[in-house]
C-alpha positions as CSV (number, residue, x, y, z in Angstrom):
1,X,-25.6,33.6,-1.1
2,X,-23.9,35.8,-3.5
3,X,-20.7,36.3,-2.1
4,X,-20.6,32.6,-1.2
5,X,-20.8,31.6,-4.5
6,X,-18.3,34.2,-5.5
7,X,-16.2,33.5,-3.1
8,X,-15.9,29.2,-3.9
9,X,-15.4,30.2,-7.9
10,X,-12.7,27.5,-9.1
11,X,-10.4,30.8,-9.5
12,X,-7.2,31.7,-8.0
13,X,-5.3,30.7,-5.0
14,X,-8.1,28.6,-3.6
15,X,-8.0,26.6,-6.9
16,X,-4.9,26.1,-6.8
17,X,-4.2,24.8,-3.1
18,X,-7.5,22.4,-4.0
19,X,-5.5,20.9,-6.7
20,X,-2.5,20.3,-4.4
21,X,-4.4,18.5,-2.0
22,X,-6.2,16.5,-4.9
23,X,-3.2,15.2,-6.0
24,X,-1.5,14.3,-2.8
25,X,-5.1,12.8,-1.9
26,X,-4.9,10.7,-5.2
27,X,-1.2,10.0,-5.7
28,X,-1.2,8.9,-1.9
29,X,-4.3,6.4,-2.7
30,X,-2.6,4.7,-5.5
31,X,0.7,4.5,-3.5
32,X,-0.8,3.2,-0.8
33,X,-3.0,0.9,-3.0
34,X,0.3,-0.4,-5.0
35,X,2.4,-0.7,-2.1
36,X,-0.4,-3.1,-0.7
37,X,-0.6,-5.0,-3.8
38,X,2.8,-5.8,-4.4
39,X,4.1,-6.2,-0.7
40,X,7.5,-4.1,-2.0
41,X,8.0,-1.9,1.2
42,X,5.2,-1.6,4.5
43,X,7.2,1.8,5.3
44,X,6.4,3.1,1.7
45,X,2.6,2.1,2.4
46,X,2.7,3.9,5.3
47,X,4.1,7.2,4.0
48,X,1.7,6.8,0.7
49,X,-1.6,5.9,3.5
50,X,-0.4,9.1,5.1
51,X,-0.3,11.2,2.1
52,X,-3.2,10.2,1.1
53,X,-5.1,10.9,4.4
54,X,-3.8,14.5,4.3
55,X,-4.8,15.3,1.3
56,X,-8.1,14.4,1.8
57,X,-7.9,16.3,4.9
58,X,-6.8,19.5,3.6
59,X,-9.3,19.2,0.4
60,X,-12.0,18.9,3.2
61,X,-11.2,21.8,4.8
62,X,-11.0,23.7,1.9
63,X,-14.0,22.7,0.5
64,X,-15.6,23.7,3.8
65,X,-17.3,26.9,3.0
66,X,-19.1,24.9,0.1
67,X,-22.9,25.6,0.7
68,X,-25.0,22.3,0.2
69,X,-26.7,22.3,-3.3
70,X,-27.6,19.2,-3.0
71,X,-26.4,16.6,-5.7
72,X,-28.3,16.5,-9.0
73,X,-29.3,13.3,-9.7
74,X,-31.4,12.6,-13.7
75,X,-34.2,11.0,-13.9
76,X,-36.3,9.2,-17.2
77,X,-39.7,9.8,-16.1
78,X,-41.9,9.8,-18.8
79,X,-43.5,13.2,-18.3
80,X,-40.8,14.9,-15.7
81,X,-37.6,13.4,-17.5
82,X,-34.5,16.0,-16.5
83,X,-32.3,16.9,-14.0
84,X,-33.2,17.3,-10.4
85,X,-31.7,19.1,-7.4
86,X,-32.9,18.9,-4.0
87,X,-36.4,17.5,-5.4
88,X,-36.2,19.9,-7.5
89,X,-35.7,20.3,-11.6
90,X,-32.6,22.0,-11.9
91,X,-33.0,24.9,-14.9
92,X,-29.4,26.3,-14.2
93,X,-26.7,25.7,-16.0
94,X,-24.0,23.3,-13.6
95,X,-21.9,25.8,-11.9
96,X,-18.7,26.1,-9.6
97,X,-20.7,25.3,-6.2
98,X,-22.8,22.0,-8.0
99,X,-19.2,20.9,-9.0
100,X,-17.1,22.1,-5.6
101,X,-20.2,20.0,-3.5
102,X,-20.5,16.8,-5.1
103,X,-16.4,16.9,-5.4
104,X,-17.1,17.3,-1.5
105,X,-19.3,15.0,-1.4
106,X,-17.7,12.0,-3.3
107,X,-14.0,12.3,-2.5
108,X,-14.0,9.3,0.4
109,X,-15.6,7.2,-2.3
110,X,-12.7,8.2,-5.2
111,X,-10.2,7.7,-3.0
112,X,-11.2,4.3,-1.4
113,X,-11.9,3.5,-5.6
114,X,-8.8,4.5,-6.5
115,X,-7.0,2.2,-3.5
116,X,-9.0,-0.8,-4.0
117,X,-8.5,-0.4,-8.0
118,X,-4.6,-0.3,-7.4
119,X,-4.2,-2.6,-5.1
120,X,-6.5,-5.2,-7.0
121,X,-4.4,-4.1,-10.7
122,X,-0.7,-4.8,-9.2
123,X,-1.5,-7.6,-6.5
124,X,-2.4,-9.9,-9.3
125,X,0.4,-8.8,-11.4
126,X,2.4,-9.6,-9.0
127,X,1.2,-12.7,-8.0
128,X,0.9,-13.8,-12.0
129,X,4.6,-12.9,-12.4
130,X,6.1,-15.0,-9.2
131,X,8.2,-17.8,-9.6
132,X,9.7,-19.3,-6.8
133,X,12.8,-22.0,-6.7
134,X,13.7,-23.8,-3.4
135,X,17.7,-22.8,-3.3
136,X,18.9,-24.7,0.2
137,X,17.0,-27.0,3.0
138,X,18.3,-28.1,6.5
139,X,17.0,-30.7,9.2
140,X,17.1,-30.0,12.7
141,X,16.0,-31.9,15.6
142,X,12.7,-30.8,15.6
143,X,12.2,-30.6,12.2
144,X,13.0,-28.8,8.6
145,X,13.9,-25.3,7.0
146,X,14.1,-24.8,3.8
147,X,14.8,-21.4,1.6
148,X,12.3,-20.4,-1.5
149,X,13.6,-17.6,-3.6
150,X,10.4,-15.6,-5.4
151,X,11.2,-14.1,-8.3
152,X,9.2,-11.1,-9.0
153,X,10.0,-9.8,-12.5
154,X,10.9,-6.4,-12.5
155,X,9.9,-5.9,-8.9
156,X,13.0,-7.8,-7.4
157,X,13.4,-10.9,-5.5
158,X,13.4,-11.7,-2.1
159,X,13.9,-15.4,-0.1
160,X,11.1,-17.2,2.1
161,X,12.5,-19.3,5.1
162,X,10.2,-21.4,6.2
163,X,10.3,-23.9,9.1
164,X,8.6,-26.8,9.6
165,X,8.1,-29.2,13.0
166,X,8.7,-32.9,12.2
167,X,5.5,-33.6,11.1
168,X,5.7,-31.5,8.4
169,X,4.0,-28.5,10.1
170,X,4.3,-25.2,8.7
171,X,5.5,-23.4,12.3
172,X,6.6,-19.8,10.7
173,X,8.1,-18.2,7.5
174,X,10.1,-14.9,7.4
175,X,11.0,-12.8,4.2
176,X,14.3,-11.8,3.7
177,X,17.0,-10.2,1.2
178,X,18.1,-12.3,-1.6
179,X,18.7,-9.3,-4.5
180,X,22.7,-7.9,-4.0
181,X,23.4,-11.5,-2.2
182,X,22.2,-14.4,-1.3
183,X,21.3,-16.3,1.6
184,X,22.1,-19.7,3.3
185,X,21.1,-21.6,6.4
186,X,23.7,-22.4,8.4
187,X,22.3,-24.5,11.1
188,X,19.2,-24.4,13.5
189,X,20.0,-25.1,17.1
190,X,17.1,-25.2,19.4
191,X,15.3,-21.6,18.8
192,X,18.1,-20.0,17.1
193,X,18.6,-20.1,13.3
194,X,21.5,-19.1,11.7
195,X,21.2,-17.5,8.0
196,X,25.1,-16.5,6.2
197,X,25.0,-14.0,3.3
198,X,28.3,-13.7,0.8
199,X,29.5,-10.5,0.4
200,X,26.3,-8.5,1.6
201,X,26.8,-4.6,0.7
202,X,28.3,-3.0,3.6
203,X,31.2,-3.8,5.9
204,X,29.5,-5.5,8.9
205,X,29.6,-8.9,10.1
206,X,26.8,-9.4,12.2
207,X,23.4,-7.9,10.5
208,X,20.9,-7.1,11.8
209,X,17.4,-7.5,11.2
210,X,16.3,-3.9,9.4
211,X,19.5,-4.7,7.4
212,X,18.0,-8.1,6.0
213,X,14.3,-8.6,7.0
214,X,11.3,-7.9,4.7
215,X,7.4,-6.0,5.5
216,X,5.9,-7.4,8.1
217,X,8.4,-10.0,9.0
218,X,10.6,-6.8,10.2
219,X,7.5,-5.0,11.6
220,X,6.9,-7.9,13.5
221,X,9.8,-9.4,14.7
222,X,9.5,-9.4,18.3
223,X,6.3,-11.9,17.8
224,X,8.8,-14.5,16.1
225,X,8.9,-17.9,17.6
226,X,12.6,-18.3,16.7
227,X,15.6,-16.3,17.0
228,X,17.5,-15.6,13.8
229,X,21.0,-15.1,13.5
230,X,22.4,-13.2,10.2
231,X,26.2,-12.8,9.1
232,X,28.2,-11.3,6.2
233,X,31.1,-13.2,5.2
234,X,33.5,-11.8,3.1
């Protein structure tokens, strides 16, 4: 048990790799937690979700070796008030191993804090910040479109399309680009809707949809029940 414990001493290169994979574990949480909130970029999430699950990863395995100690909970009994391992009342002082095991032990529970925390913080923020203003609407034979532009503070703006059937049904909504220029609906003809940007960065005429979609409306664009049709015109 000796050379265990001397051996998981928060010393040295051990330490130090441990508090790599900490920080990836934690910075990836928050990442992944802000990303979530705020809706900026599903790719970001992804890369912060991964970060965060490798870090946690790699701590595991290096905390490994840690033998189980048990965690010391206190109790206020009258008579047997203290600290207590394992059933038992713990008369050592707190050492490497009781701090490595219940670092081991609660890490998940940190993390998954440390998600729901961020994504809870800047998800309101965000939401308490929006302000949207309708900038162009369209009829179409089988109903409406009209474009919402969300302003989101210092986060950026994007625009909402959104279509509607001619009873005023909401049928589907896609997020897309209104920051370096902004957008316009052409014209809807049967399943195909045509959107026009005003000197969009870049030199191509035709863009396409990673060049203009947002999060999951990107992700997702195959599932789309209409056909959208972007253009640059300089």
């Amino acid at each position: 048990m000796d050379e265990r414990r001397q051996a998981m001493r928060l010393t040295g290169r051990k330490s130090l790799l441990l508090g790599i994979s900490l920080i990836m574990s934690f910075i990836g949480a928050l990442g992944a937690g802000v990303m979530l909130g705020t809706g900026l970029n599903w790719w970001m999430f992804a890369v912060f979700a991964a970060m965060a699950i490798f870090g946690s990863v790699w701590a595991s395995k290096i905390l490994k070796p840690v033998p189980d100690v048990g965690i010391i909970i206190k109790y206020n009994f009258p008579k047997d008030a203290g600290y207590y391992q394992k059933g038992k009342r713990k008369t050592t002082p707190v050492n490497d191993n009781d701090i490595l095991y219940h670092l081991k032990m609660f890490l998940p529970f940190i993390q998954i804090g440390m998600f729901v925390f961020a994504a809870a913080l800047f998800g309101t923020s965000h939401q308490s910040s929006e302000t949207m203003r309708r900038v162009g609407a369209i009829n179409f034979d089988c109903g409406r479109a009209e474009l919402i532009v969300v302003e989101q503070g210092a986060f950026g703006s994007y625009a909402d399309l959104r279509i509607y059937n001619s009873e005023a049904e909401h049928i589907e909504s896609i997020h897309i680009r209104a920051e370096d220029s902004m957008p316009t609906i052409d014209s809807i003809k049967g399943k195909n809707v045509y959107v026009s940007y005003r000197d969009f960065p870049g030199g191509d005429s035709i863009l396409s949809y990673d060049r203009v979609m947002l999060g999951e409306s990107l992700i997702d664009h195959d599932k789309l029940k209409f056909n959208y049709h972007f253009i640059n015109i300089k």
